[in-house]
N, C-alpha and C positions, 0 to 999 in steps of 0.2 A: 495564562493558558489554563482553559478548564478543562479536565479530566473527568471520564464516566470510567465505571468501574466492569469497562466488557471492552476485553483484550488493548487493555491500555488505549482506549480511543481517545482520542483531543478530539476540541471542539475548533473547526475550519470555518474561514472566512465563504469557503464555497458549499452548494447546494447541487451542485452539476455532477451527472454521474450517470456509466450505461450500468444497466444491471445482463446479468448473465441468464445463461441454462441453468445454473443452481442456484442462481436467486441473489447472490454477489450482489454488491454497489459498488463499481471500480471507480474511484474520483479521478485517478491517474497511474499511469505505467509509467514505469522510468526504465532504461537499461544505459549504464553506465561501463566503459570501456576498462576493463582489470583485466593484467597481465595473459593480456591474449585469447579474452575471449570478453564475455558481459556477467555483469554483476547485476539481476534485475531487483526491484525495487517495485511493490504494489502498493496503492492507499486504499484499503478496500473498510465495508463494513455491509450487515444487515439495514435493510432497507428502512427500520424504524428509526436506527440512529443514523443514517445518512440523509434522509431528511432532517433530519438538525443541525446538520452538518458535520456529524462524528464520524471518525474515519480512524481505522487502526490501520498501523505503517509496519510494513515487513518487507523485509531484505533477503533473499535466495541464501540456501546455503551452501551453494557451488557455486562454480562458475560453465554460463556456457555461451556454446559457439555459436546458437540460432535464438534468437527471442520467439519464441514460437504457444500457443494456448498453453500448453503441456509445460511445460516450465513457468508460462504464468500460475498456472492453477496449483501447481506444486508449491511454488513460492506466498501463494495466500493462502492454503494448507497448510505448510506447513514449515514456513520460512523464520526468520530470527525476528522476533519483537521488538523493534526499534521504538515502538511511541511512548511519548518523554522520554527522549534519551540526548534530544538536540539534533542526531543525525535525522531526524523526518524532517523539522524545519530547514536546513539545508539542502535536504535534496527536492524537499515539495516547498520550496520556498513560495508559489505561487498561487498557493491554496493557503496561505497563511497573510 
């Protein structure tokens, strides 16, 4: 697995990705079912390394009740830093 040294990105088998209002490259959303509400999960990066295919992986730091923009943005703001940690290969298995 290659790593770039901008917010721990790996380098992904995909190319596919929407970009945002703020300029984002989302490869994938995930929300994941924890103790009663969602645990979401974003693969996002800058548009120069997501055309490479780089992608940094962040994990929510709460849990909630709506998967909603507001919680996505939050969560690629300012969410837990999952890439090289093994947990990004598990949950974005499919981009790997």
């Amino acid at each position: 697995m290659k790593k770039l040294n901008i917010m721990d990105s790996v380098i992904t088998k995909t190319k596919n990705y929407v970009t945002t209002n703020d300029d984002k490259c989302i490869a994938q959303i995930m929300a994941i079912a924890e103790k009663g509400g969602f645990r979401i999960y974003v693969a996002w990066e800058w548009e120069e390394q997501a055309k490479q295919g780089a992608f940094g992986f962040c994990k929510s730091r709460e849990l909630y009740q709506e998967v909603t923009k507001e919680a996505i943005q939050e969560t690629a703001n300012y969410g837990w830093d999952i890439g090289c940690t093994g947990e990004e290969i598990k949950i974005f298995a499919n981009l790997f």
